[in-house]
N, C-alpha and C positions, 0 to 999 in steps of 0.2 A: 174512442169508447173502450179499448183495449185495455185502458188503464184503470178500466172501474170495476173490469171482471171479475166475479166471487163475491164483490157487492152485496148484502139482503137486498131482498123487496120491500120498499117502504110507500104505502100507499100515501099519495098526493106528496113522494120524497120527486123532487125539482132541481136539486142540488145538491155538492158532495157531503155541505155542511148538514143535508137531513140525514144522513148516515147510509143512506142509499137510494133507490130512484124508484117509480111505478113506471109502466113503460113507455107512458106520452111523456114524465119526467125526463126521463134519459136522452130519446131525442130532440125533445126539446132541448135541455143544457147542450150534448153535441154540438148541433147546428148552430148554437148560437157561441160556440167558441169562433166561429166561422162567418159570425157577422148576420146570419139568418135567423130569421123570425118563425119560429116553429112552435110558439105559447100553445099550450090548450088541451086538450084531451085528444085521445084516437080519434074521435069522431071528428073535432075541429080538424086535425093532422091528415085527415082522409079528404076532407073537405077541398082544403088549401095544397093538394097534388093532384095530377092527372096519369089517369091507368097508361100503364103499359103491358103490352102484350108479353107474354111471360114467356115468349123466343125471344125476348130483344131485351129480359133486363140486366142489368149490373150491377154490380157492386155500390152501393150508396143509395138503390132504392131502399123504400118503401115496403112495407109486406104486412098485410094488415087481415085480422082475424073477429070475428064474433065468437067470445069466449062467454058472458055470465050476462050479456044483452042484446037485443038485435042495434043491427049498428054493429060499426066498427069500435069495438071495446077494447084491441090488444094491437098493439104496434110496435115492429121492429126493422131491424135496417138487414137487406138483405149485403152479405158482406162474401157473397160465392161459393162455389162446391157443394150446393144445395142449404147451406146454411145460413145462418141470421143470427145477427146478434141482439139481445131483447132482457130487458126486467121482466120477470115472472116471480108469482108463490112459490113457487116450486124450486128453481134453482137460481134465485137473483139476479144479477145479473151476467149473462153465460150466453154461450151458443144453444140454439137449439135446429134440428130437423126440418124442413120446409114439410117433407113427406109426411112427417111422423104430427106436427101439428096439421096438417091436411086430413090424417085421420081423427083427429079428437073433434075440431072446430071447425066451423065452416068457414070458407077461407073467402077474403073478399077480393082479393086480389095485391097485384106490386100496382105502385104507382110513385111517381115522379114529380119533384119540384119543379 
């Protein structure tokens, strides 16, 4: 995903030919360079993993957010050091803050394929 960084956000963008990604787009494409099925929305993408305890996660979870609806509306992969990688409005596709999205949205938790 390292190589999509700086990306726009492009709502319902799924691939690199949309000129950039929404954030179920992004891991969706990821995952499935990898042979995994990860179609659908945060909320499908919430759906299709199971929580982990947030002392035991790692690197290629899951990290999922209610941003503009209830439900899991925002998904990114948590990639360590308290950070996540994720399509947003805001800065495309980029690192952002676990903490710092912990204070704006309520957070639903990591979870795991």
């Amino acid at each position: 995903m390292k190589q999509y960084l700086g990306r726009p956000y492009v709502w319902g963008g799924r691939t690199p030919a949309a000129g950039g990604f929404d954030c179920s787009g992004l891991l969706e494409y990821a995952f499935a360079q990898v042979g995994m099925d990860m179609y659908g929305t945060a909320q499908s993408q919430y759906n299709k993993t199971k929580p982990v305890p947030e002392d035991n996660i790692k690197p290629g979870d899951f990290i999922f957010f209610s941003t503009y609806k209830p439900g899991a509306s925002h998904v990114g992969m948590y990639v360590g050091n308290g950070q996540f990688i994720n399509a947003n409005s805001s800065g495309g596709t980029s690192y952002s803050s676990v903490e710092e999205w912990k204070k704006l949205y309520p957070f639903l938790g990591f979870r795991r394929i």
